[in-house]
Structures are given as C-alpha cells and as structure tokens.
C-alpha positions in Angstrom: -22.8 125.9 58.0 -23.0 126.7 54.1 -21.1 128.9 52.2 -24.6 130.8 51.7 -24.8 131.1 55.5 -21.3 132.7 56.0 -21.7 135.1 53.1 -24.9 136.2 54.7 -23.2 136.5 58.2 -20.3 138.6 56.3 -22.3 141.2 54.6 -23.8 141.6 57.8 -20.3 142.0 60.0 -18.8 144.2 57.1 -22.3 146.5 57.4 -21.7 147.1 60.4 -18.0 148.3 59.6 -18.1 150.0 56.0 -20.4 152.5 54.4 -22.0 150.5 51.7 -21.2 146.4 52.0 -22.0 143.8 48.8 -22.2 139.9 48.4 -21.1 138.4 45.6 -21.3 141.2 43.4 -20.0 140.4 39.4 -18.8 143.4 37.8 -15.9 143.8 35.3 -13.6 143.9 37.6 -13.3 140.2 37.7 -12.6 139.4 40.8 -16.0 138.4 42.7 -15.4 138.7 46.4 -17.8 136.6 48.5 -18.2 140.4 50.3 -16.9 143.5 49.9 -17.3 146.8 51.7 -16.1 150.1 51.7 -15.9 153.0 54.3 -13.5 156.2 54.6 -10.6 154.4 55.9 -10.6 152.1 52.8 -12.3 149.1 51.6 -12.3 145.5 53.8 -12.8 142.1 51.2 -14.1 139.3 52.7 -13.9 135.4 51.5 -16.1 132.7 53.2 -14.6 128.8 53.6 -17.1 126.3 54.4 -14.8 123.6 53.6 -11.4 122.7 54.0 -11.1 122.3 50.1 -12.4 125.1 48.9 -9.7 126.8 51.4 -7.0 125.0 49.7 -8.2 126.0 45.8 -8.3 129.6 47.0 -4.5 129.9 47.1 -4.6 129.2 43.4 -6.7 132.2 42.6 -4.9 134.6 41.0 -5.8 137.5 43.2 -4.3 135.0 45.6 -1.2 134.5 43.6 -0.5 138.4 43.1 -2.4 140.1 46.0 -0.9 143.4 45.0 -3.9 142.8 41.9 -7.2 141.8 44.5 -9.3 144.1 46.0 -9.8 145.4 50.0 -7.3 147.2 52.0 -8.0 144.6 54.8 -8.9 141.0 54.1 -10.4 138.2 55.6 -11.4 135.0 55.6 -14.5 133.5 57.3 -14.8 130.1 58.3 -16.6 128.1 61.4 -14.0 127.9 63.8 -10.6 125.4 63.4 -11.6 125.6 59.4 -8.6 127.4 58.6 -6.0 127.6 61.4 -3.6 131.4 61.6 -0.7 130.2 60.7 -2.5 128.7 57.2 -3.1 132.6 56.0 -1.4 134.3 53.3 1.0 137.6 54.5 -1.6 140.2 55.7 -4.6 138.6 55.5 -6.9 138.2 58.5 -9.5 135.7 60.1 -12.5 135.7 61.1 -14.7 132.7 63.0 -18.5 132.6 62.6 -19.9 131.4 65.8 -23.3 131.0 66.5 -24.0 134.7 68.0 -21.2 136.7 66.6 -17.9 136.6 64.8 -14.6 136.4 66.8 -11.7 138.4 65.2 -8.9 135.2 65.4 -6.3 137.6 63.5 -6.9 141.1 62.4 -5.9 141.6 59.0 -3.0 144.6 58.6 -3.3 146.9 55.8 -2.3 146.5 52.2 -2.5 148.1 48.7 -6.0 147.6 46.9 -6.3 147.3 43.5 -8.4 150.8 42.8 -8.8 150.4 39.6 -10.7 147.1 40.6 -12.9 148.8 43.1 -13.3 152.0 40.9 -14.8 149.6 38.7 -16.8 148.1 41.4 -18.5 151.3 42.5 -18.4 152.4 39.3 -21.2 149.3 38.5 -23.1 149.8 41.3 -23.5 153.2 40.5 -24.3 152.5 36.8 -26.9 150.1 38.0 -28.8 152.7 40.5 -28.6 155.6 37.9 -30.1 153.6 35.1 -33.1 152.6 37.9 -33.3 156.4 39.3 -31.8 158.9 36.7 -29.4 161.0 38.3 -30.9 164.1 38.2 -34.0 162.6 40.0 -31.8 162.3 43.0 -30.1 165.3 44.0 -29.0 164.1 47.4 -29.1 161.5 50.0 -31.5 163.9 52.0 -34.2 163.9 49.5 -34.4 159.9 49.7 -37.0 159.2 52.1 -35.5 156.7 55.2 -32.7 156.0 52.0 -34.9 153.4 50.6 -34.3 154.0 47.4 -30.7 153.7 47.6 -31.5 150.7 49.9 -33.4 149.4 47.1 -30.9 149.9 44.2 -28.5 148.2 46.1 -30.3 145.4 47.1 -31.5 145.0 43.1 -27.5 145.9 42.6 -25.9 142.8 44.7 -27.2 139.5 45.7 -27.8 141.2 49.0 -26.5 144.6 49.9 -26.1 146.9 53.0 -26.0 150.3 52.9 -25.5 152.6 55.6 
C-alpha cells in the first residue's frame, strides 16, 4: 500500500466524519497534514505511514516535538496493520488500520488543544482560493449552488483532493 493510497483512503474516512475534509493541503500555516478535516465538534488531523521509517522521522517533526503547536483536536495515524503498534503513539494520538474494505479504529485518539491560528489559516486559504474562483457576492448561499458543485469544485481545485459535505 503507498502513501498515495492511504492518503486517499483518509480523506475518504475523515469525509465521512467532518464537514469539509483536505489532502495534502499547503497553506501558510506550515504544517501540511497528509488529511485534515473539520466538523462542529472540532477538527480531526490525519498522518498516513506506509513505512516503518517514515513513522520513525515523524517524531522529529516539530508539530511532533510541541503538539500543543499542530493542528486537529483528534489525531491519527494510518498505517496497514502491525505498521505502527499502540504503544509506539505519542500521548493522545490515535490509530487507525487500513484494511482492505474499511479502516479499523485500533486506538481512538482523545482530545487535545489545536493550534487555531493554524487552522484559521487553513480555512482562511481555502476560502481565499474559492472566492478568487467565484467572487463572493456571486454566491449568496449554499442553497443557491446547484447539487454544491461549485463548492465541490473549488475545493477539489483548492486541495489535492477534497471532500466536502
């Protein structure tokens, strides 16, 4: 399984959890979560392992180093199964296995402070990038956007891949 693979198979699990879910999305907020979702109870990051190394060079990450400075109220990582084992995660963090048909909560994740001026920043881009393709006073609503493709659209021209709810 690549790291392409489980990034896809994220974006998908944290659609079908947040209101509006992005891959890999760069922003000035520096950190670049592999996805990264957000919903009315808070925000849920998600980081994809494909190998064991990769793993073991995320704990020098900086966000990793000082998590009170990464984003996501809840995080994860996603891995195939036996990748990373639970007692391997940092304080809080939870983990997720990608398994053929679905992906198996191994630990949930508990709560923790998000950065929010990270993930004001965040939305703060993607909106930037959907107002400069439809001006804001072209879209009054949600309502008048027929089936929501065009916010479909901007996000999906917004992130690598996007899903919006």
């Amino acid at each position: 399984m690549t790291h392409a693979d489980l990034v896809a198979r994220g974006l998908k699990w944290l659609g079908n959890r947040c209101t509006i879910a992005f891959s890999e999305l760069a922003t000035a907020a520096m950190e670049i979560p592999d996805g990264w979702g957000y919903g009315g109870d808070g925000s849920i990051l998600v980081e994809c392992k494909a190998t064991r190394s990769d793993f073991l060079a995320d704990a020098k990450k900086y966000y990793r180093r000082r998590p009170e400075a990464g984003m996501g109220n809840l995080r994860y990582y996603l891995c195939p199964p036996g990748l990373i084992r639970p007692e391997e995660l940092p304080e809080a963090w939870g983990l997720l296995y990608c398994l053929p048909k679905q992906i198996k909560v191994v630990v949930k994740a508990r709560p923790q402070e998000a950065n929010l001026d990270a993930e004001r920043r965040l939305l703060a881009s993607v909106v930037r990038r959907c107002a400069l393709r439809w001006p804001i006073h072209q879209v009054q609503d949600m309502e008048t956007m027929p089936g929501r493709s065009r916010a479909a659209d901007c996000a999906s021209e917004t992130a690598s891949q996007a899903h919006v709810d």
